[in-house]
SEMAR-732541 format. One line per 8 residues: their letters; for each residue z, x, y of C-alpha. Coordinates in pm, 1 decimal, padded with zeros to 6 digits. Layout:
N
a> Z X Y  ...
% end
This chain:
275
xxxxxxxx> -03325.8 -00738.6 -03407.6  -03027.9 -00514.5 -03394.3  -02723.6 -00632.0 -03549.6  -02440.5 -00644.6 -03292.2  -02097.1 -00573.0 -03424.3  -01884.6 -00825.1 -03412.0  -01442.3 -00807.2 -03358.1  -01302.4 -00857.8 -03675.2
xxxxxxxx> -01058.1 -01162.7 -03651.1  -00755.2 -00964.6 -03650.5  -00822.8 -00672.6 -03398.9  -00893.5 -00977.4 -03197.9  -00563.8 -01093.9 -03252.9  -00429.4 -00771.9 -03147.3  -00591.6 -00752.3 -02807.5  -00524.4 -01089.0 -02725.5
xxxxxxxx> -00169.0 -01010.4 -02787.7  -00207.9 -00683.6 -02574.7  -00322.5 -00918.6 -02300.0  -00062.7 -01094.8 -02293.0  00183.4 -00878.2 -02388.2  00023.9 -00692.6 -02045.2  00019.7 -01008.1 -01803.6  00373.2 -01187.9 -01943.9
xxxxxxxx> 00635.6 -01199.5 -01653.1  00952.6 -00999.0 -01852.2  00679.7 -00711.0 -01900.3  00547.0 -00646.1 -01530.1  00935.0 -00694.6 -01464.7  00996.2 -00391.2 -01668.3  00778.5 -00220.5 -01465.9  00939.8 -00245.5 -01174.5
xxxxxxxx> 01252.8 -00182.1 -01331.2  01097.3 00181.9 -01453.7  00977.0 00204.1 -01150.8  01256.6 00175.7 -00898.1  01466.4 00376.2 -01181.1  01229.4 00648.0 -01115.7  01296.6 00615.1 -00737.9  01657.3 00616.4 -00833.2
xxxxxxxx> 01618.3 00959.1 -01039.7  01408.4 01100.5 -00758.9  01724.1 01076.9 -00512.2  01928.3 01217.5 -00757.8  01774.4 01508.3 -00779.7  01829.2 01546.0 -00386.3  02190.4 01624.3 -00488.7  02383.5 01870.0 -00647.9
xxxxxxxx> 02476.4 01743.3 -00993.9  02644.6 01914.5 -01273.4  02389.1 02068.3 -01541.7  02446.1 01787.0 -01814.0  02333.7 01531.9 -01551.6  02065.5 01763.3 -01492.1  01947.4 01741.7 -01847.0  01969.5 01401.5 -01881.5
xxxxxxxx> 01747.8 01320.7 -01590.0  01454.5 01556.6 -01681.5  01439.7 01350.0 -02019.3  01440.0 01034.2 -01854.3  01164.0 01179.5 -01637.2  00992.4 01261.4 -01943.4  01050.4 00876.4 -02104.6  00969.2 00742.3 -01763.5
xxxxxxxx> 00635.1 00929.4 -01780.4  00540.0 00856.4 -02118.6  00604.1 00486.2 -02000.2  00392.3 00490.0 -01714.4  00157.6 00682.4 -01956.9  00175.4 00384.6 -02241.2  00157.8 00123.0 -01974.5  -00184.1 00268.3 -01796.3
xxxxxxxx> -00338.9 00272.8 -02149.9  -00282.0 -00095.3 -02203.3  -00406.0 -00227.0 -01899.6  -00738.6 00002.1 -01986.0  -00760.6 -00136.1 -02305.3  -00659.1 -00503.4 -02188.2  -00959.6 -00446.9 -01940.7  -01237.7 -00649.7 -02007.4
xxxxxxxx> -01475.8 -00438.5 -01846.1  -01372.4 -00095.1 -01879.3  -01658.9 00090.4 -01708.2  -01533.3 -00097.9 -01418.5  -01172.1 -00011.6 -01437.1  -01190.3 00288.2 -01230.7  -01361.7 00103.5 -00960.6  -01013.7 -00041.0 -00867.4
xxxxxxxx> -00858.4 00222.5 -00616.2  -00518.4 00107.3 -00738.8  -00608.2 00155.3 -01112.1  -00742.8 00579.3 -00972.3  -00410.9 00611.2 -00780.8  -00195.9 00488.4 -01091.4  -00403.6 00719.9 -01299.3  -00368.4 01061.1 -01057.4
xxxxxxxx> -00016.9 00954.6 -01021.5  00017.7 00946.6 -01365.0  -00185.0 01237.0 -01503.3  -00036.9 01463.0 -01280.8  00308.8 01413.0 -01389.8  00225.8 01553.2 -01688.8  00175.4 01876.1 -01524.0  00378.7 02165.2 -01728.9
xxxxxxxx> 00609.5 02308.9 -01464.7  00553.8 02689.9 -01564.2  00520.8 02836.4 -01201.7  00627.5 02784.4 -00861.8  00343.5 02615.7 -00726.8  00320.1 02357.2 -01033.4  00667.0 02252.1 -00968.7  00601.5 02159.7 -00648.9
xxxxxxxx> 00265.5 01966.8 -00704.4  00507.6 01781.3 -00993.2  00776.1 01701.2 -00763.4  00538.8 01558.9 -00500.9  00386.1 01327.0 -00759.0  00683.0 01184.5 -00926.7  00774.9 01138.2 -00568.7  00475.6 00903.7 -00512.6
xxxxxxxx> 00543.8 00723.9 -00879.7  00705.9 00504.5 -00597.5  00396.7 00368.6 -00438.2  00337.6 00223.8 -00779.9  00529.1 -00070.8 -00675.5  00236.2 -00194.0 -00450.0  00040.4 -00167.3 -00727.1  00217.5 -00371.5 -00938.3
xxxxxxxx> 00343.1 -00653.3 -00724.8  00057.6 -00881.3 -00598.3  00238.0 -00980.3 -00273.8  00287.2 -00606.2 -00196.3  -00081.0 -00487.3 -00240.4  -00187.8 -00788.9 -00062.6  -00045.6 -00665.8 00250.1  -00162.2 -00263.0 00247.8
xxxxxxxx> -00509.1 -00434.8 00131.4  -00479.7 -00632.5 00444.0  -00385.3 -00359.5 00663.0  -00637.7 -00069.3 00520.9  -00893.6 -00327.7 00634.8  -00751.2 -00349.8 00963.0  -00760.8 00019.5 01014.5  -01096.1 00040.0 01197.7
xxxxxxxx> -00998.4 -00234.6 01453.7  -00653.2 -00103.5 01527.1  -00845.3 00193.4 01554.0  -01028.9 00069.4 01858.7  -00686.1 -00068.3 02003.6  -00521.3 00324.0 01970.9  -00829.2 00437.7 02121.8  -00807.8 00182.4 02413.2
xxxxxxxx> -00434.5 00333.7 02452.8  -00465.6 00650.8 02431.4  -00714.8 00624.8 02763.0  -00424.9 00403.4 02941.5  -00195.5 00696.3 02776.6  -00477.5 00959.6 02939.6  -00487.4 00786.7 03314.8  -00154.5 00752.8 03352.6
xxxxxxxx> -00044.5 01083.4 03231.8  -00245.8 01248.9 03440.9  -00133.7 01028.4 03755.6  00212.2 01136.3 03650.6  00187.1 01534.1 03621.9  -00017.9 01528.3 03954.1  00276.8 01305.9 04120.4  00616.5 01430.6 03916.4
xxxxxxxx> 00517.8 01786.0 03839.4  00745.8 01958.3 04103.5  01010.2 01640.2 04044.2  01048.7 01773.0 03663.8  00808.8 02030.5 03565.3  00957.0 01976.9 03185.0  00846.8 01632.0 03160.3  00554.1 01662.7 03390.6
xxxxxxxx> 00392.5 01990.9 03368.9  00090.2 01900.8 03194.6  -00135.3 01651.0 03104.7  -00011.6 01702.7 02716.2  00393.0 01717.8 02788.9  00329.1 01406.8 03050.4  00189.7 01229.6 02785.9  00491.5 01322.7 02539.2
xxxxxxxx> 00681.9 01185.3 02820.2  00495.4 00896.5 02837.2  00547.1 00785.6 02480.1  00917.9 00882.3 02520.5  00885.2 00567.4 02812.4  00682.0 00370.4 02527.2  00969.8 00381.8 02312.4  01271.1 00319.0 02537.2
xxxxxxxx> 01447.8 00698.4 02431.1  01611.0 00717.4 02792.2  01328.0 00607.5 02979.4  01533.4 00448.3 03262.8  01655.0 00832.6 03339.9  01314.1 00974.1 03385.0  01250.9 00650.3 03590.3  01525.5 00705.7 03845.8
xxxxxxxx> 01468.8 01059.7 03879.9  01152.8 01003.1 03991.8  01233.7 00753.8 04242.8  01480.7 00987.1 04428.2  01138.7 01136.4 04583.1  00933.4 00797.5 04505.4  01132.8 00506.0 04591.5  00847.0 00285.2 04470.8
xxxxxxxx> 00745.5 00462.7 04160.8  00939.9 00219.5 03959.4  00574.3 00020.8 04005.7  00453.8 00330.2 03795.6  00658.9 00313.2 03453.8  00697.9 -00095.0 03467.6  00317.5 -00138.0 03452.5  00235.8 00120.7 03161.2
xxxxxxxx> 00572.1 -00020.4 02942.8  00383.7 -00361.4 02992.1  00044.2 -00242.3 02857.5  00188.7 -00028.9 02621.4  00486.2 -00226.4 02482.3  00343.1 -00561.6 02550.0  -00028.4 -00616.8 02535.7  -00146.5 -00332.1 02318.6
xxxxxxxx> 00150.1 -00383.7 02072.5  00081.0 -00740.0 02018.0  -00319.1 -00689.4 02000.8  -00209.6 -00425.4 01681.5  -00012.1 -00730.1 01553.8  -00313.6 -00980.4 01651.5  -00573.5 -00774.3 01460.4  -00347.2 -00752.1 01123.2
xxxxxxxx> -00249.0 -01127.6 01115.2  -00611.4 -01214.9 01168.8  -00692.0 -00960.3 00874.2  -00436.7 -01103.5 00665.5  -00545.5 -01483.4 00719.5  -00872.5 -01357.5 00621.9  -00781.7 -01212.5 00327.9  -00586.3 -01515.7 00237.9
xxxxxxxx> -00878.1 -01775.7 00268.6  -01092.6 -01529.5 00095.6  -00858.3 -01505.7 -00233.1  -00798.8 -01927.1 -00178.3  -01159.2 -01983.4 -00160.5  -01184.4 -01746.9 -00549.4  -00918.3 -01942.6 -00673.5  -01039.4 -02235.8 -00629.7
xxxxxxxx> -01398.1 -02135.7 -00763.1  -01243.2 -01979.0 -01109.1  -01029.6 -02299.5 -01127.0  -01360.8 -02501.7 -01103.3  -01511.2 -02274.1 -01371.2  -01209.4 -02303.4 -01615.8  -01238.9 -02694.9 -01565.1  -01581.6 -02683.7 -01604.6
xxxxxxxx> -01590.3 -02491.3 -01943.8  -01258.8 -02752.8 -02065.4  -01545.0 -03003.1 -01930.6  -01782.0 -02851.6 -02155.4  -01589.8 -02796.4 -02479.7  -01494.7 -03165.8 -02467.0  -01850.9 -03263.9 -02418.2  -01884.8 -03055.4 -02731.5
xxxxxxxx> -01567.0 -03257.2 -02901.8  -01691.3 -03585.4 -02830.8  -02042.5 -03580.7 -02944.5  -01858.5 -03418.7 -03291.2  -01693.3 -03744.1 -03287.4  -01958.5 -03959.9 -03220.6  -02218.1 -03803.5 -03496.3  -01913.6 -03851.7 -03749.6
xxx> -01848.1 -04216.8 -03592.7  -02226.6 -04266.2 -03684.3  -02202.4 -04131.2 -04026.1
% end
């Protein structure tokens, strides 16, 4: 048989400190800290500042990177399974984020590729607070059935667009020329930007047309809005039962090992009783 290599006791030591150096409260609260101080730095930059100010933020944009750098390494080596650290999407997007802020910014176009992603160094804060990546978990997997629900409006969006350029086009042939700019108009109406304008010009010709915009604001505003929030609350409660129901199996495994190991303690103390 092959002999497997065994941790020595004290790099042992070491990672168990790195874990929970990694998962203690004060350091994921440093995180955020670096975190929204690199949001801060990014607005700063937006403004003209003198060029000592200047100076001092591009080497705090060089600590905050080797930070972010530091910080991705321990979670990889914190990681029990490695070869599955990269399956996370959050883990890939803190790694792009991070690796390409290391970018040298020699030319034109590298500048701007840094910029952007020190920019999204941002998003980082969903990845680091639970509660946060709980929700755009939740609403990535509601994507494909609010997907249905735009699709569903943007035939209501279709119909009545095209009942309002072949009724309003010689009314206002700027808001009603087309089936595109009707449909522009439309979600101008959607929105309430002034809709109760194009509503009364219309019903200078078309007394009853009011009929027309009060319908599609209730299937627009109303029914299709609250089906979008419908679909991510149901997502969401999902989600929550689903990380309840884990929880409760890992807390039945921990109990069951502290089961086991005092199994293990008691018949110790029953051979010695015997003795």
């Amino acid at each position: 048989m092959k002999n497997i290599a065994m941790p020595s006791p004290s790099s042992w030591k070491f990672l168990k400190y790195l874990q929970f150096l990694e998962s203690s409260q004060w350091f994921q609260g440093l995180v955020i800290f670096i975190i929204v101080l690199s949001a801060l730095m990014i607005g700063a930059k937006t403004y003209d500042i003198p060029p000592v100010a200047e100076q001092i933020l591009w080497a705090l944009d060089w600590a905050v990177t080797v930070f972010f750098l530091i910080e991705l390494c321990l979670r990889f080596a914190v990681c029990e399974k490695k070869r599955r650290f990269f399956c996370d999407g959050w883990n890939v997007f803190d790694t792009l984020v991070v690796v390409g802020s290391l970018i040298p910014l020699d030319n034109a176009d590298a500048v701007l590729v840094g910029r952007l992603l020190r920019v999204f160094r941002v998003l980082r804060l969903v990845s680091v607070v639970p509660e946060l990546r709980f929700l755009i978990n939740s609403l990535l997997k509601a994507i494909p059935r609010m997907g249905y629900i735009a699709l569903l409006m943007f035939i209501i969006f279709y119909i009545y667009a095209a009942i309002g350029s072949l009724m309003f086009q010689e009314i206002n042939p700027v808001l009603w020329d087309d089936v595109s700019i009707s449909m522009l108009t439309l979600f101008r109406v959607a929105t309430f930007e002034d809709w109760t304008d194009v509503m009364y010009e219309t019903m200078t010709v078309y007394p009853i047309s009011w009929v027309y915009y009060l319908t599609f604001i209730f299937l627009t505003a109303f029914v299709f809005l609250n089906m979008m929030v419908g679909a991510i609350l149901e997502v969401m409660s999902a989600e929550q039962n689903s990380q309840d129901v884990q929880q409760a199996h890992q807390e039945r495994e921990e109990l069951a090992q502290q089961i086991a190991a005092m199994k293990i303690q008691l018949d110790g103390i029953e051979r010695l009783l015997k003795k």
